[in-house]
C-alpha positions as CSV (number, residue, x, y, z in Angstrom):
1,X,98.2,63.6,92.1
2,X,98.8,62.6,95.5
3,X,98.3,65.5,98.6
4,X,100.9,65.8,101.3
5,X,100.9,68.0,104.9
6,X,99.1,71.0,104.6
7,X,97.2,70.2,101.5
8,X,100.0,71.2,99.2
9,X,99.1,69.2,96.2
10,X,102.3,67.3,95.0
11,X,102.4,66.0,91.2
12,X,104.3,62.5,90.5
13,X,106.1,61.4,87.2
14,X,107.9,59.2,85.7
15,X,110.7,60.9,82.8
16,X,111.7,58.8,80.2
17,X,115.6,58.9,79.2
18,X,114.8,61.2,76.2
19,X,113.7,63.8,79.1
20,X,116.9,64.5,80.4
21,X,116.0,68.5,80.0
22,X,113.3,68.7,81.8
23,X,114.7,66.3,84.3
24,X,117.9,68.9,84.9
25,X,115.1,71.9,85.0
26,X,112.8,70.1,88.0
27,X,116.4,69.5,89.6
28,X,117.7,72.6,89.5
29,X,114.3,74.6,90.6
30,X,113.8,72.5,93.8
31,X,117.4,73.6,94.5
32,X,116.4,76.7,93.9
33,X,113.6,76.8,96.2
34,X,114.7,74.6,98.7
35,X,118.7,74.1,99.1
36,X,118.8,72.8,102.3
37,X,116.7,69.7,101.5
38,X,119.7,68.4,99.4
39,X,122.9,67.3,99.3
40,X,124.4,69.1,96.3
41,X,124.2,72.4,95.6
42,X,122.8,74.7,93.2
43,X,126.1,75.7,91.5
44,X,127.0,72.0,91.3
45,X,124.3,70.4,89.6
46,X,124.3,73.5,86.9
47,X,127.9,72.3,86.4
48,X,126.9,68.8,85.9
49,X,127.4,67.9,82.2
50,X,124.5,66.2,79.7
51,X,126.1,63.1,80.2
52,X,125.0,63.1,84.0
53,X,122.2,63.5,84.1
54,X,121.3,61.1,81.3
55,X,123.2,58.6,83.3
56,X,120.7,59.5,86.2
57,X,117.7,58.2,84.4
58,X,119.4,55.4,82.9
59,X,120.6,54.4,86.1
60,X,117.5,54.0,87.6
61,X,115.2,53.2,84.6
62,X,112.5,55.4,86.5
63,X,113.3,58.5,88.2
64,X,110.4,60.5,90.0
65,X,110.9,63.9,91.1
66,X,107.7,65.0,93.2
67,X,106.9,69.0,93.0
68,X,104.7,71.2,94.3
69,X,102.0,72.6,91.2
C-alpha cells in the first residue's frame, strides 16, 4: 500500500484476465465517486459489454486500478 496527499491510503493491484468483474465494479465505483476525473461516463461504461472490458485487461496484460480503502 502506497500513501498519497493527505494521508489517504491508496491500495494497488494487479487483476488477472479471469477478474474482469471485479475489474468492471472498481471502474464503475470510481465513476461513481468521482466523474469528473474521467473521460467516460457512468452510463457508458455500465453499457459496455463483457467483451470490453476483457479486452481491457488483455490489452494491457496488467491493469492497475488504485482506490482509496
Amino acid at each position: 500500500m502506497r500513501e498519497v496527499r493527505h494521508g489517504s491510503p491508496v491500495a494497488v493491484e494487479q487483476l488477472l484476465a479471469r477478474e474482469i468483474e471485479r475489474l468492471r465494479a472498481i471502474r464503475l465505483r470510481a465513476l461513481r465517486e468521482a466523474p469528473d476525473a474521467f473521460g467516460t461516463t457512468l452510463e457508458e461504461a455500465e453499457a459496455r459489454p463483457p467483451e470490453d472490458w476483457e479486452g481491457q485487461l488483455e490489452a494491457s496484460h496488467v491493469c492497475r486500478y488504485p482506490w482509496r480503502l
